[in-house]
C-alpha positions, -999 to 999 in steps of 0.1 A, spaced: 0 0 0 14 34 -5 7 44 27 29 24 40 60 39 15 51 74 31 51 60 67 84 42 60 97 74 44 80 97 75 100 73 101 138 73 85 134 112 85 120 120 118 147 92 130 174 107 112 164 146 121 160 141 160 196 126 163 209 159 148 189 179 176 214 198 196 186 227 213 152 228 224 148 255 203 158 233 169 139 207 189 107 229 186 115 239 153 116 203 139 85 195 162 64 216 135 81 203 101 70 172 116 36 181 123 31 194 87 41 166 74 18 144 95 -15 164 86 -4 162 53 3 121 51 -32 122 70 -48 150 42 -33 123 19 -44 89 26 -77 100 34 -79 117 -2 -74 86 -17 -100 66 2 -124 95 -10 -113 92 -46 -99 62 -55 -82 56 -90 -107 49 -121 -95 10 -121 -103 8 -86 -138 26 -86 -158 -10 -98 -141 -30 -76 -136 -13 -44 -167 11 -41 -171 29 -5 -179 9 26 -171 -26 6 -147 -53 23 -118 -40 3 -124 -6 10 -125 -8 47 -93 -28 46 -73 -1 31 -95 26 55 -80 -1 82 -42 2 68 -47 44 69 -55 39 107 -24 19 112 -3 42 92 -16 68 109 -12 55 143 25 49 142 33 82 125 14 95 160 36 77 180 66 92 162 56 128 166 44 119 201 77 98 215 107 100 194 135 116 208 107 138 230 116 154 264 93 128 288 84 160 308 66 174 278 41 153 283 33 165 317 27 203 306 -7 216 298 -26 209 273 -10 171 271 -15 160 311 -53 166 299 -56 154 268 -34 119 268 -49 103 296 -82 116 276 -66 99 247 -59 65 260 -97 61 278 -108 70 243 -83 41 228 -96 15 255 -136 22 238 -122 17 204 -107 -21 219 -141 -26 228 -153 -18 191 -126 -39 176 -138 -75 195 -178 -61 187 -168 -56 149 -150 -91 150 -180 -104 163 -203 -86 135 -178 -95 109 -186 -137 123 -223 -126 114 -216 -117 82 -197 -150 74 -234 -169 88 -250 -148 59 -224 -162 36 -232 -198 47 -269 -194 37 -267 -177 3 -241 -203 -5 -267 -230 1 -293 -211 -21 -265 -208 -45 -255 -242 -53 -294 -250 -49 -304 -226 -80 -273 -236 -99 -290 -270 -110 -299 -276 -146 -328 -282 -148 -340 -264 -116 -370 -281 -102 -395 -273 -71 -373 -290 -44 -340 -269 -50 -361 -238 -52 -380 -249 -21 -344 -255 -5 -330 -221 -22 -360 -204 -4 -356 -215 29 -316 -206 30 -322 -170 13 -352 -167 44 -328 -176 68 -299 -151 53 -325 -123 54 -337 -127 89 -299 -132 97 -295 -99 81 -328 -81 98 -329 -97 138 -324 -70 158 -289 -66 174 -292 -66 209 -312 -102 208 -285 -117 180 -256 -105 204 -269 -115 233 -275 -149 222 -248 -153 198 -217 -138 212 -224 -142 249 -194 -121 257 -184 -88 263 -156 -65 256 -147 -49 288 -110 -38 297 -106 -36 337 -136 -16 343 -160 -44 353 -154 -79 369 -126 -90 385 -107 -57 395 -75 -69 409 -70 -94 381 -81 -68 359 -55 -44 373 -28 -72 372 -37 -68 334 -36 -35 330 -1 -29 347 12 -56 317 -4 -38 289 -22 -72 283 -58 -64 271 -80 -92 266 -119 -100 262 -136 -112 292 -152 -145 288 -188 -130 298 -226 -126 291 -225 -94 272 -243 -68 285 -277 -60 276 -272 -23 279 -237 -26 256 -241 -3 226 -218 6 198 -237 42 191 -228 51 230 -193 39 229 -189 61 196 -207 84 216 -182 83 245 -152 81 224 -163 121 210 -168 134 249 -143 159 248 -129 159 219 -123 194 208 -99 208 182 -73 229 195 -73 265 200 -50 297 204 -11 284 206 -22 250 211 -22 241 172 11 243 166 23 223 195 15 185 206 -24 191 212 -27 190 175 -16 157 170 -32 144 198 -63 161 183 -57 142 146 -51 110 161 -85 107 180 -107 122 156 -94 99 130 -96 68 152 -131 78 161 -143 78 124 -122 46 116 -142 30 146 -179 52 136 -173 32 100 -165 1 109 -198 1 134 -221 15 103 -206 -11 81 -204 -43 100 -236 -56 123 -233 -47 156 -247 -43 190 -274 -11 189 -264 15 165 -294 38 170 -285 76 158 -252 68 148 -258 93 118 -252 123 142 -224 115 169 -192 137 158 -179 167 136 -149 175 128 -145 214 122 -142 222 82 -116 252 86 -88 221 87 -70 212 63 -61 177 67 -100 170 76 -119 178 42 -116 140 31 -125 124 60 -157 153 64 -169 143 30 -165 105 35 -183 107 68 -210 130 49 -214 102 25 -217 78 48 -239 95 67 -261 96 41 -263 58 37 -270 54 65 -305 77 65 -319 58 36 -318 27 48 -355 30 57 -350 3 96 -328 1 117 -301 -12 96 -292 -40 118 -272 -55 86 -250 -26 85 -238 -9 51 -214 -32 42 -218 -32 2 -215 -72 -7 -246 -73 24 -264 -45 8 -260 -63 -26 -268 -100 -10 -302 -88 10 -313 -69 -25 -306 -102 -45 -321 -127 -17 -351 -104 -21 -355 -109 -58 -347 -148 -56 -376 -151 -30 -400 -136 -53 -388 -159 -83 -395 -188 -55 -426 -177 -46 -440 -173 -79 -421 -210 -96 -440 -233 -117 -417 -260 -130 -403 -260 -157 -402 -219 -154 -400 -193 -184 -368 -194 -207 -371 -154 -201 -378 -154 -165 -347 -186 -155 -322 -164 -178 -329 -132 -156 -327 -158 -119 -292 -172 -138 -276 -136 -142 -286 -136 -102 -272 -163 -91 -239 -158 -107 -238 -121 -91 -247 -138 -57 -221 -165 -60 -195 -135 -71 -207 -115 -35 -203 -150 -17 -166 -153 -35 -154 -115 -25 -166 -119 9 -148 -155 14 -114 -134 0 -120 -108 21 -133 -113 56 -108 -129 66 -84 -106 63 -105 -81 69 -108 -95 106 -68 -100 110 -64 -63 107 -91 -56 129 -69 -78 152 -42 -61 140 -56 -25 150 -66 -43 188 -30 -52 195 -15 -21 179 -38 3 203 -24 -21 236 12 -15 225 7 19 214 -9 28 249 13 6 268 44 28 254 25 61 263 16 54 299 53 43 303 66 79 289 40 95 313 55 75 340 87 81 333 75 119 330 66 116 365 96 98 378 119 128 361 96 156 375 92 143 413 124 165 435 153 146 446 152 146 482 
């Protein structure tokens, strides 16, 4: 990906340009040649998930698997170029001054939600695969020649099945499916919990999941405070610190519109991002567009807006109506039309096999990144308060 070429390219120079810092005031000076370049590797990748090239427009349109695998890789890229600007070569007692002993401990409560999100998106993606299963069946039923009342019959029941998988509403499917939740030493077992914490080893807890768990409130949560720097504070580390979380918040807000997942009710309206900055006009207009999707779906979108689920439940509706309506041995006309469908289904049923998987390893991916990546933070803070307590 080449996001990756720009991270790799962002890393040797920060490397390479904090080694030759003799003063805090070349310190501070590099400080903000690296902040440019980080909104603008940000400005950058999130332009090209908005307007991907022409060959690529078919195959990967917006909110499809492939499409939220490379919105995935911009997170990641984006999250270590963060923990460049944020660590390397930095004065630990920097991060102890105002605005930072606010907004990083803000910042890692906010990465703990988005752990949560990752094991309920996991979980959603696992639903999606089910939905796979059944159009499969109806797939290889309607592929017979000649097709005959018992592989419609059996075509019928599967494509039923796939569209009530699709439609059951998401508390009662995660409560019963799932039965566990995704809480991070804040419930449970506290001093096994804090034994976890003090390792930087997050894991699920084997548990009923909550009733009350909802994906819309934790992307609710993850926007309480979030608020775009003002006066001096944009050219310092409060800007970064800013960019990070609003981007992980809209990584985490897509990935709940587009996979199934535990209540999502007014997910349309939980965050802005202020259009005066720069590096935010892609990720404004792709959250705009999804937005959007996400009003016209006319309930309560418990399938999510993931495009090969759109595509299936639009298809399983039309194969229902063929199945309703079959008299053997079916119009030459009418069996052409159900052929084209098929075909299309098997093709969603073969992109989402190729891609879910993967799909869920990053996911994965992101989980273990946001444990390291917070682990290393508290340590500087600590380390910040070690350095800043008098010698007695």
């Amino acid at each position: 990906m080449p996001a990756t070429e720009h991270q790799s390219s962002f890393l040797r120079r920060i490397s390479i340009r904090r080694n030759q810092v003799i003063s805090m005031d070349g310190n501070h000076e590099q400080e903000l040649e690296d902040l440019e370049l980080f909104q603008k590797h940000v400005a950058d990748w999130f332009a090209g998930l908005l307007s991907p090239s022409e060959e690529l427009i078919s195959s990967e349109p917006l909110m499809s698997i492939s499409w939220l695998r490379k919105l995935v890789d911009v997170f990641l890229c984006c999250e270590a170029e963060f923990n460049t600007v944020l660590i390397m070569g930095r004065d630990p007692s920097q991060i102890c001054k105002p605005p930072l002993d606010r907004l990083i401990p803000e910042l890692m409560e906010r990465a703990v939600k988005a752990l949560d999100i990752c094991n309920a998106v996991s979980s959603g993606i696992d639903s999606v695969r089910q939905c796979k299963r059944f159009a499969e069946i109806a797939v290889s039923a309607l592929k017979q020649n000649p097709i005959g009342d018992g592989q419609v019959k059996r075509a019928r029941k599967a494509l039923s099945s796939m569209l009530t998988a699709m439609t059951i509403d998401d508390k009662e499917n995660h409560c019963k499916s799932a039965e566990r939740t995704w809480s991070f030493g804040r419930r449970g077992n506290t001093a096994g919990a804090n034994k976890e914490r003090a390792v930087g080893n997050f894991r699920s807890l084997s548990m009923i999941v909550a009733k009350n768990w909802s994906a819309s409130k934790q992307i609710l949560a993850m926007c309480s405070n979030l608020v775009a720097p003002r006066g001096g504070e944009p050219t310092g580390l409060a800007s970064p610190v800013y960019i990070l979380s609003s981007v992980m918040v809209f990584v985490m807000w897509a990935l709940v519109a587009a996979v199934p997942c535990q209540e999502r009710s007014g997910l349309a309206t939980h965050f802005q991002i202020p259009r005066h900055l720069a590096w935010a006009h892609s990720i404004i207009a792709l959250q705009e567009r999804i937005a959007e999707e996400w009003k016209k779906k006319k309930e309560k979108c418990s399938a999510g807006l993931l495009e090969e689920l759109q595509k299936m439940e639009k298809l399983g509706q039309s194969l229902i109506e063929f199945a309703d309506g079959f008299q053997f041995p079916g119009e030459t006309e009418k069996m052409d039309e159900v052929r084209a469908q098929v075909a299309e289904l098997a093709e969603i049923c073969r992109r989402i096999e190729e891609g879910l998987m993967p799909l869920q390893m990053q996911i994965r991916e992101v989980f273990h990144r946001i444990v390291r990546s917070r682990t290393e933070i508290l340590e500087l803070v600590d380390n910040a308060g070690k350095v800043s307590q008098p010698i007695v």
